[in-house]
C-alpha atoms as one frame of an Amber mdcrd trajectory, in Angstrom:
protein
   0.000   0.000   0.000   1.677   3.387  -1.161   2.291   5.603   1.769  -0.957
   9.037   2.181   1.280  11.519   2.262   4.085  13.459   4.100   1.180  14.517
   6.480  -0.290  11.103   7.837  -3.388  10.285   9.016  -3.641   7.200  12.192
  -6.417   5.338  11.733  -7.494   2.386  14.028  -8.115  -0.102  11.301  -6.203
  -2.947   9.974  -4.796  -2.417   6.551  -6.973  -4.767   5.021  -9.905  -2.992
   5.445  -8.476   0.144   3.533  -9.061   0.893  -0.267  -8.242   3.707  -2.577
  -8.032   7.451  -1.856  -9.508  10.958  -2.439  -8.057  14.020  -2.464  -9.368
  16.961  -0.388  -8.005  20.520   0.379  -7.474  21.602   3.494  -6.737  25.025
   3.967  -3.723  25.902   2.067  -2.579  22.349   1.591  -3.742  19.228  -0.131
  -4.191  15.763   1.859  -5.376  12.484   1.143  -7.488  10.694   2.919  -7.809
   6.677   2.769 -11.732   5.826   1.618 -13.022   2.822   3.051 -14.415  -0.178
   0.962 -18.219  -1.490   1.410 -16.828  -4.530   3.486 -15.103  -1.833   6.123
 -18.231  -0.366   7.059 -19.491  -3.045   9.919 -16.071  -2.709  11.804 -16.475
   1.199  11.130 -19.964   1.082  12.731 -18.720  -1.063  15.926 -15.754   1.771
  16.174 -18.230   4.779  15.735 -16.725   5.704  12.372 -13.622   7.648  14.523
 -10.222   8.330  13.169  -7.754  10.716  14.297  -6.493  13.862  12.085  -2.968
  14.673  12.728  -1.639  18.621  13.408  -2.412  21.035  10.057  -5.539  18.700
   8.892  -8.920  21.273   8.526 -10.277  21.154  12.034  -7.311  20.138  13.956
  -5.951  22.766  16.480  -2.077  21.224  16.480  -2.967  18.158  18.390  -5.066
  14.665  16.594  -8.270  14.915  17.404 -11.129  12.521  16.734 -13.351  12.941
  13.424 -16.115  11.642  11.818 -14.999   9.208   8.696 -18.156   9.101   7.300
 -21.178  11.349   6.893 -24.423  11.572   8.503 -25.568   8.910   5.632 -22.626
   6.437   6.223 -21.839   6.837   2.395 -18.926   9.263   1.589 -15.794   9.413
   3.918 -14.793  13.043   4.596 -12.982  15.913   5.995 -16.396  17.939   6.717
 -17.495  15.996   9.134 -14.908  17.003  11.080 -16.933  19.919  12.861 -20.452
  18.507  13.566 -23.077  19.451  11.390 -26.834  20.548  12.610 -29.616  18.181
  12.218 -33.186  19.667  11.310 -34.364  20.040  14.894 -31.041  21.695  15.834
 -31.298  24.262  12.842 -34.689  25.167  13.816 -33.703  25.999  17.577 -31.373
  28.273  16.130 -33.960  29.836  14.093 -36.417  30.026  16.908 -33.248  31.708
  19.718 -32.676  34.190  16.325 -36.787  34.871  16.861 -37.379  35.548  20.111
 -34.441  37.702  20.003 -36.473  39.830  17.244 -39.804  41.275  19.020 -40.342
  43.542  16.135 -40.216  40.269  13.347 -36.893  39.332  11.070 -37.369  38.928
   7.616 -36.460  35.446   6.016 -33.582  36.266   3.958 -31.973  37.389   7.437
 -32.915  34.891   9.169 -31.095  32.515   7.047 -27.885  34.385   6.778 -27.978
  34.540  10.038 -28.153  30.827  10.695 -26.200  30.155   7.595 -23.188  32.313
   9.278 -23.315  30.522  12.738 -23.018  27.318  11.117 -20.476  27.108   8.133
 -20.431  23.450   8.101 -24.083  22.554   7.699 -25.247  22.502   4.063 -27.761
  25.663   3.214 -29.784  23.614   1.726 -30.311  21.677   5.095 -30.754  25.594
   6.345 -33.119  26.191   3.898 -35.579  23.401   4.253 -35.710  22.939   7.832
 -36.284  26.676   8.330 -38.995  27.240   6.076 -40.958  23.883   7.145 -40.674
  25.659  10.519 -41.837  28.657   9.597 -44.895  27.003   7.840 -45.988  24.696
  10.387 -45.618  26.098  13.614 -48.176  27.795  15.359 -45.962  29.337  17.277
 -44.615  31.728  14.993 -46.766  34.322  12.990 -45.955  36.061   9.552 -46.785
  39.393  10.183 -45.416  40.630   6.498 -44.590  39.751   3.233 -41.637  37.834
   4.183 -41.351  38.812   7.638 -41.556  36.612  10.649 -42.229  36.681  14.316
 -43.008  34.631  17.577 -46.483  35.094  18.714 -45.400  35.022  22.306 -43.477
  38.606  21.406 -46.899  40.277  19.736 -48.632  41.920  22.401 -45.458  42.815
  23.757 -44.626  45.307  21.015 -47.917  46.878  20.431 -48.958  46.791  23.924
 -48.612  50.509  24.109 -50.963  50.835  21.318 -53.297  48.243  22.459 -53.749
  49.982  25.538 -54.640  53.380  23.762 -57.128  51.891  21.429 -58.917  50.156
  24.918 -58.845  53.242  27.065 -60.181  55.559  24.082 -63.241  53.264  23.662
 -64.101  53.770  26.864 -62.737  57.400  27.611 -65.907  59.651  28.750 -66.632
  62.382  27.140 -69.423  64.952  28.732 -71.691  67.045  25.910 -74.452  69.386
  26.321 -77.753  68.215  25.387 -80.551  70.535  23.872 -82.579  71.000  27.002
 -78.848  72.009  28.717 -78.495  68.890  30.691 -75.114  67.050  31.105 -74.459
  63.845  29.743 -71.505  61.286  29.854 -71.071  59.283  26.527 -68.697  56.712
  25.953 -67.175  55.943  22.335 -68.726  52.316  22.121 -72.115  53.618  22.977
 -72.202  54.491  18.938 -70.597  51.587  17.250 -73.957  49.354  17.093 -75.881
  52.680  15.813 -73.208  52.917  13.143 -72.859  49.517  12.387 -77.171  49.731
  11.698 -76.863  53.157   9.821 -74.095  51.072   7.607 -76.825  48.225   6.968
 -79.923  49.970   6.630 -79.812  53.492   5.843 -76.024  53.390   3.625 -76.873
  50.334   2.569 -72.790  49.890   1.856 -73.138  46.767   3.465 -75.744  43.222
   4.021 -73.911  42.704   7.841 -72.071  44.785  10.248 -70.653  44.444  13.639
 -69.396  46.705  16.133 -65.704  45.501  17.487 -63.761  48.636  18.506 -60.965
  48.233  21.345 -57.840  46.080  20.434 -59.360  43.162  19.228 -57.909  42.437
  16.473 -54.389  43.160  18.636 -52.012  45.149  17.079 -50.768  48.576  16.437
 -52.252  49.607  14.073 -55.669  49.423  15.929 -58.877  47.974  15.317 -61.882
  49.277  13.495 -64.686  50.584  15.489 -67.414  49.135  13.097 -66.459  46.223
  10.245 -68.940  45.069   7.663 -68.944  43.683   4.790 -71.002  43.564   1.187
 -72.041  40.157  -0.194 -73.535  39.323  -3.519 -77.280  38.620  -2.715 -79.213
  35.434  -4.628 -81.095  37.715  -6.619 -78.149  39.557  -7.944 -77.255  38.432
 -11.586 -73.944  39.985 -11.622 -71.940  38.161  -8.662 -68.731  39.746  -7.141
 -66.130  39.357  -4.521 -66.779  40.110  -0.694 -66.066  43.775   0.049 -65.245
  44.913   3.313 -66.098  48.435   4.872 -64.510  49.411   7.912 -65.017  52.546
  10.100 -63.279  55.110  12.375 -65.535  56.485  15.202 -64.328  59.289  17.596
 -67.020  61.066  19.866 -63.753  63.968  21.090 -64.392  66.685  18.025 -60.334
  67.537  18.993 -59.120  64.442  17.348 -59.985  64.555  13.668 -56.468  63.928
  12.828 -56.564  60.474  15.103 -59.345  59.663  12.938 -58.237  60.089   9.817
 -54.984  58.445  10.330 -56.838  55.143  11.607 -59.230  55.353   9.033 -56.357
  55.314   5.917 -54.436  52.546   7.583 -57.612  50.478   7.697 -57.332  50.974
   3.776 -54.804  47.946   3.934 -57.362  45.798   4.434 -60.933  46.880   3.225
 -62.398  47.889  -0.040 -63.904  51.564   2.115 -63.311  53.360   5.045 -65.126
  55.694   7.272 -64.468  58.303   9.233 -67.368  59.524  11.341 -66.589  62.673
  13.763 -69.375  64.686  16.190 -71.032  67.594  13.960 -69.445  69.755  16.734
 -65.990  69.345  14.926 -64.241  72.694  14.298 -64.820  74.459  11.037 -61.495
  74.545  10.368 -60.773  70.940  11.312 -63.748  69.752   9.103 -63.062  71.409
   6.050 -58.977  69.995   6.193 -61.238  66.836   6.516 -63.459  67.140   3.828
 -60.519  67.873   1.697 -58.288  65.048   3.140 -60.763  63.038   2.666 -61.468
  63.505  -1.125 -57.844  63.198  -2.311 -57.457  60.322  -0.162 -61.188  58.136
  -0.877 -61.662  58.360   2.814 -65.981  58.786   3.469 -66.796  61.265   5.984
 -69.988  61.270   8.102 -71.003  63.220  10.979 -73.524  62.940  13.863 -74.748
  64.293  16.506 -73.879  63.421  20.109 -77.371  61.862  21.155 -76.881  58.293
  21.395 -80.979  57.766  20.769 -81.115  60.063  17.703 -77.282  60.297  16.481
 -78.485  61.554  12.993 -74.931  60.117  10.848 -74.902  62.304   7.990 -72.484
  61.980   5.213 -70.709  64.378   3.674 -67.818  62.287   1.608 -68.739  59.459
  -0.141 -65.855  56.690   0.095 -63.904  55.704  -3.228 -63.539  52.101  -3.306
 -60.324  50.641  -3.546 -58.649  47.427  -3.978 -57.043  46.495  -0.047 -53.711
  44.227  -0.052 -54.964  40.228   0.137 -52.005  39.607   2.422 -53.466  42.073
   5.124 -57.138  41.404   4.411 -56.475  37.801   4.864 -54.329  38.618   8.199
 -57.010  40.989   9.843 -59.581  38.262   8.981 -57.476  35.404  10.507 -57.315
  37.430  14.364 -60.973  38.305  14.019 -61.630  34.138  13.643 -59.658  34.174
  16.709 -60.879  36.582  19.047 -64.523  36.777  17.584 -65.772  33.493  16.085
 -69.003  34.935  16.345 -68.536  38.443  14.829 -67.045  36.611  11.600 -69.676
  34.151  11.284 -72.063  37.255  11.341 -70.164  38.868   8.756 -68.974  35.487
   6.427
């Protein structure tokens, strides 16, 4: 048997069980390494496939250490498996410590490189596939973008500042005047279910509303006051797609501004959006409103702070618009969780 090399490798094995070689590079120099023949591999097996790489040999650190002589499917003989490489449940630890390190979400093409990087030595193919069947199968992580990734556990805790707003503004009092001059406290949520019944039977924008308002739908950027939604009836002849309507309700006439910005980002997700404000609103506030909400295809409605005769009156129409699927399909998914029956209601 020709001798390896100048740099040889010790390997507990008679001769005999030895046949051929491969070169492999290592580092700045070439070695060879002895390949083992089909009848080798039971006395491999009952010596966990170990041999020792001298000093210089990739993964050595100037003394022999133990390596791997065969890879994780007992085929090929090789030099890689000299620094352990990550089996699918291992990769997708890494990917969930690289998670809950992110409360605000990672996107996927980071998330790799960043497990890619850690681990040199595992294949990125092996990266590739155990990450995304992680990603698409358990429930413990939530896609809260196009591409973009997060632990559910970590959801509330980055919009719980905003959650908090949206539940103490539905049930902020606000004191108005009545006619007669008497005081009276009303609360925001004492005009969603008017609202949501002006939407259905006086509008007409839509065959079912419900009033949600709060956080349920949890997340920062809020929750409509009033969702509904348009259906194709069975008389119809022409049949169309679902369209939602959502709708921004404030009973302070200082925070047109709130509105509107709620009522735009509720675009993302519904064919129109409303915002309705207390007749008492500023002139000056109202007509930056009605301008606002032309250029933008925002409806505007007013009404009057009697919750028995709230008289919604509009004064913008609402353009209809085409909302992103990805976010429809999101909002739709955390009403089915916090509010089977609301959804049922509406689909």
């Amino acid at each position: 048997m020709p001798p390896v090399s100048a740099l040889t490798i010790s390997v507990d094995l008679p001769l005999a069980y030895l046949a051929g070689f491969e070169r492999y590079q290592a580092g700045p120099k070439k070695i060879k390494v002895a390949r083992l023949a089909w009848r080798a591999r039971p006395y491999l097996w009952g010596r966990k496939n170990r041999l020792m790489l001298p000093q210089g040999a990739k993964g050595g650190s100037g003394a022999s250490r133990p390596c791997n002589l065969l890879n994780s499917r007992g085929k090929k003989p090789g030099l890689g498996g000299c620094v352990s490489k990550l089996n699918r449940k291992q990769i997708q630890d890494e990917v969930l410590g690289i998670l809950q390190q992110a409360p605000g979400g990672i996107r996927w093409s980071e998330l790799l490189k960043a497990v890619t990087t850690a681990n040199p030595d595992t294949p990125p193919n092996s990266i590739h596939g155990a990450t995304h069947n992680l990603l698409k199968t358990d429930e413990r992580i939530e896609k809260i973008a196009r591409g973009t990734y997060r632990l559910a556990s970590l959801a509330d805790a980055g919009d719980s500042a905003t959650i908090a707003k949206d539940e103490a503004a539905a049930q902020t009092p606000v004191e108005v005047e009545t006619a007669d001059h008497t005081r009276v406290t009303y609360v925001e949520a004492d005009f969603y279910q008017g609202f949501a019944d002006w939407l259905v039977e006086v509008a007409e924008e839509v065959n079912a509303a419900v009033a949600l308002g709060g956080s349920v739908l949890r997340g920062k950027w809020g929750t409509p006051d009033v969702l509904g939604v348009l259906k194709p009836r069975t008389q119809d002849m022409l049949k169309f797609e679902p369209q939602i309507v959502s709708a921004e309700i404030k009973i302070d006439p200082n925070q047109p501004v709130v509105a509107f910005g709620q009522a735009v980002a509720y675009r993302l997700f519904s064919h129109k959006s409303y915002i309705v404000v207390p007749n008492t609103t500023g002139e000056d506030d109202m007509g930056r409103l009605k301008a606002l909400c032309s250029i933008h295809g925002v409806g505007l409605v007013t009404f009057t702070l009697d919750k028995a005769a709230p008289d919604y009156t509009t004064l913008v129409l609402p353009l209809q618009a085409s909302p992103d699927m990805f976010y429809a399909n999101q909002m739709l998914r955390r009403l089915l969780t916090a509010d089977p029956t609301a959804f049922e209601q509406l689909f």
